[in-house]
TORGUMAR-782263 format. One line per 4 residues: number of its first residue (from 0); their letters; for each residue x, y negated, z negated of N, C-alpha, C, O, CB. Coordinates in steps of 0.02 Angstrom, whole numbers. Atoms other than C-alpha are relative to their C-alpha. Last residue first. Glycine has a CB too. Example, Ala and Ser with C-alpha at 12.3 -4.5 7.8 and 13.67 -1.06 7.14 Angstrom:
<tortis>
1> SA> -42/59/3/684/53/-357/-39/-55/-37/-14/-110/-45/20/-23/71 ~ 45/59/0/615/225/-390/45/-60/0/97/-59/-33/-50/-1/-62
</tortis>
This chain:
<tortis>
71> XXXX> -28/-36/41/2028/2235/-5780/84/9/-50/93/56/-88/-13/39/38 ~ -60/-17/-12/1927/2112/-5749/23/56/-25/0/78/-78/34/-41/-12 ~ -13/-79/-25/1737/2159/-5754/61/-9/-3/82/49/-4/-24/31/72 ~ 45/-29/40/1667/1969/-5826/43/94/7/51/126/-45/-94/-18/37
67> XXXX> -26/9/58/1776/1863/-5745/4/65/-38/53/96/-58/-37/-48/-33 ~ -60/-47/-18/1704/1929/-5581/43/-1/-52/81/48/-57/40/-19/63 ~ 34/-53/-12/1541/1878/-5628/65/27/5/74/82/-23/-53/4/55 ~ 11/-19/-58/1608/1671/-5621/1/105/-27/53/117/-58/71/-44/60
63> XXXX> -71/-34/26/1568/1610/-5806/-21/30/82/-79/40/102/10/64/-92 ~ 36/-50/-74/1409/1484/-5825/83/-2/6/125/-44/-9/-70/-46/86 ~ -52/-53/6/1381/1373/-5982/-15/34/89/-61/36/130/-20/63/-81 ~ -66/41/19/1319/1181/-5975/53/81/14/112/82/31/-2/-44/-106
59> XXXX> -24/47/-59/1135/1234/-6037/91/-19/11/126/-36/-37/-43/-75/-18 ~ -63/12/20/1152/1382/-6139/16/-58/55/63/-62/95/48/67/-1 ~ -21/-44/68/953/1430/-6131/70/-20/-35/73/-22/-97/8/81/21 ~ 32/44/45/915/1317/-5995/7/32/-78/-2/5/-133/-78/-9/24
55> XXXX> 45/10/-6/1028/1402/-5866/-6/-46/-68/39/-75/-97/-33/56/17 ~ 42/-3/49/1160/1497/-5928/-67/-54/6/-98/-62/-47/44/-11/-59 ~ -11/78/38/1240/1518/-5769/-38/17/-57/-71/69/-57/-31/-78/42 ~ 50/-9/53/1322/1679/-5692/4/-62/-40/52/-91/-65/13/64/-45
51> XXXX> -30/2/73/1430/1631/-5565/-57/6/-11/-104/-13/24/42/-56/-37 ~ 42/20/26/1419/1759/-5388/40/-43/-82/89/-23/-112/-50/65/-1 ~ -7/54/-51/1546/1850/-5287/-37/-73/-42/-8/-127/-34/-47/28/81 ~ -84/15/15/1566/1987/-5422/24/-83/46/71/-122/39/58/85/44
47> XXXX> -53/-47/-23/1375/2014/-5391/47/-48/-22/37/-106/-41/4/28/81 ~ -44/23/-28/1223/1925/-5486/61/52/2/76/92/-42/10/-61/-29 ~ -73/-13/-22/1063/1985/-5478/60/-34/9/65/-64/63/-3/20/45 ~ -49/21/-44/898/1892/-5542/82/33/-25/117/22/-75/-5/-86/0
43> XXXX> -61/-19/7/743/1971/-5648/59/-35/58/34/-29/114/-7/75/3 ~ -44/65/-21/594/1896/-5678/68/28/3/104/13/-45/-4/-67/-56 ~ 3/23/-42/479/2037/-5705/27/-29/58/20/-23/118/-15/-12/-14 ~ -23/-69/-2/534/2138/-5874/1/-11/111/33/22/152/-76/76/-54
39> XXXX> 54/-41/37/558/1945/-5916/-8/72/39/38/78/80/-76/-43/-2 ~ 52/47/43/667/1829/-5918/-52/13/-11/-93/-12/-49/-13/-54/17 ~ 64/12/13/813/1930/-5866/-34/-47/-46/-15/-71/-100/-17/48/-12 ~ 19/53/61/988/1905/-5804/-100/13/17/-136/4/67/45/-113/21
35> XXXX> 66/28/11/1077/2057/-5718/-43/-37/-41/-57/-13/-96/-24/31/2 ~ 34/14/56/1250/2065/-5700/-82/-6/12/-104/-51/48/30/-63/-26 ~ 68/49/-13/1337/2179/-5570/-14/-28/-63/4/5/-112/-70/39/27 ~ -30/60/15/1521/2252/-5575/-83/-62/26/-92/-113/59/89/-6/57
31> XXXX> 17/60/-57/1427/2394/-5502/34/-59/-13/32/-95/37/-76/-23/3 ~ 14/-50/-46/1481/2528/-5626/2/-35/59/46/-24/100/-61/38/-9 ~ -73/-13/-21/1513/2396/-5750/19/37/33/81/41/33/35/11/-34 ~ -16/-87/-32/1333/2343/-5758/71/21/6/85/5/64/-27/13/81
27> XXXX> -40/-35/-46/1298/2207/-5854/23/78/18/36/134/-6/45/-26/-12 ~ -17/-75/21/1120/2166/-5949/59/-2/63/38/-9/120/-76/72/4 ~ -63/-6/-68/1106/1968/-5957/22/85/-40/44/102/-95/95/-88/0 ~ -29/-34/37/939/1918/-6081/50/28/98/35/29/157/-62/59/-63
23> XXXX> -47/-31/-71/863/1781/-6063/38/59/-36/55/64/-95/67/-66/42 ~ 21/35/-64/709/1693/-6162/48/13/46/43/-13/102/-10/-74/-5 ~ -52/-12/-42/699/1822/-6321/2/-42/67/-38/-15/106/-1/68/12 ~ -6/71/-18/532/1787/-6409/57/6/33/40/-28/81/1/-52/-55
19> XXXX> -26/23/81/516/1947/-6527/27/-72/43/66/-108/13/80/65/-54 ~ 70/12/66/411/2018/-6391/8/-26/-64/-31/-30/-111/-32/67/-26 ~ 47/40/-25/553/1980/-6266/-61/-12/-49/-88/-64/-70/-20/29/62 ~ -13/55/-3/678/2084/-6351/-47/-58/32/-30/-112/7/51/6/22
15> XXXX> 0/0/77/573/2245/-6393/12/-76/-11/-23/-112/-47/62/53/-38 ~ 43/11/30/531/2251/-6198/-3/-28/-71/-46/-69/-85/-23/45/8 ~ 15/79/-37/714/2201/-6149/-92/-10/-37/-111/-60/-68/3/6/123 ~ -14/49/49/741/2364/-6274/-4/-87/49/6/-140/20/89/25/-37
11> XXXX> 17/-14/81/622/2480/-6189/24/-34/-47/-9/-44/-98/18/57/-23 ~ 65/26/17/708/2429/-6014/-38/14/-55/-31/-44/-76/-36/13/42 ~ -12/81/0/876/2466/-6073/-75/-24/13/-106/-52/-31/61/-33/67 ~ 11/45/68/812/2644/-6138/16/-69/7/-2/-106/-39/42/23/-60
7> XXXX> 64/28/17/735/2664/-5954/22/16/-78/-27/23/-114/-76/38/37 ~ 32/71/-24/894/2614/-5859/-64/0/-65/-82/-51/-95/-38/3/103 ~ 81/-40/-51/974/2764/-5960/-23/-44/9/-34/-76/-43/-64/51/-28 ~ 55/21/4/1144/2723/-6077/-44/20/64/-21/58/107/8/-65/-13
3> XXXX> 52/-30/28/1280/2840/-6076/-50/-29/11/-89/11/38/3/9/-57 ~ 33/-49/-42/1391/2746/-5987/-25/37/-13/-25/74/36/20/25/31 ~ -26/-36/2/1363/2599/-6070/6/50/40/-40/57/80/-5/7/-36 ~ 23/-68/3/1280/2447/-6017/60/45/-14/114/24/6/-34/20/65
</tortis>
């Protein structure tokens, strides 16, 4: 996310992405040093700085610890 961006244009494009088949999508927060992995506008799971983000079935094999992700 930017800091401009608005929760509800990210939701509007998870919608766009999903309807075109999309099976995860990882929106970070850099405000929160949060990631969020969706699978659908539904399915959503949090991961904090404490946390690894996996790729699951999509990138089987991948997964980066959260805190990576925000260094500065």
């Amino acid at each position: 996310m930017s800091p401009d961006d608005r929760w509800s244009e990210v939701k509007q494009k998870l919608r766009e992405y999903f309807s075109i088949g999309v099976k995860l999508v990882w929106v970070a927060d850099p405000s929160d040093r949060t990631v969020y992995a969706y699978r659908s506008l539904t399915d959503v799971r949090e991961f904090t700085e404490a946390d690894t983000l996996p790729g699951d079935d999509v990138l089987p094999g991948f997964s980066v610890p959260v805190a990576n992700l925000f260094e500065d």
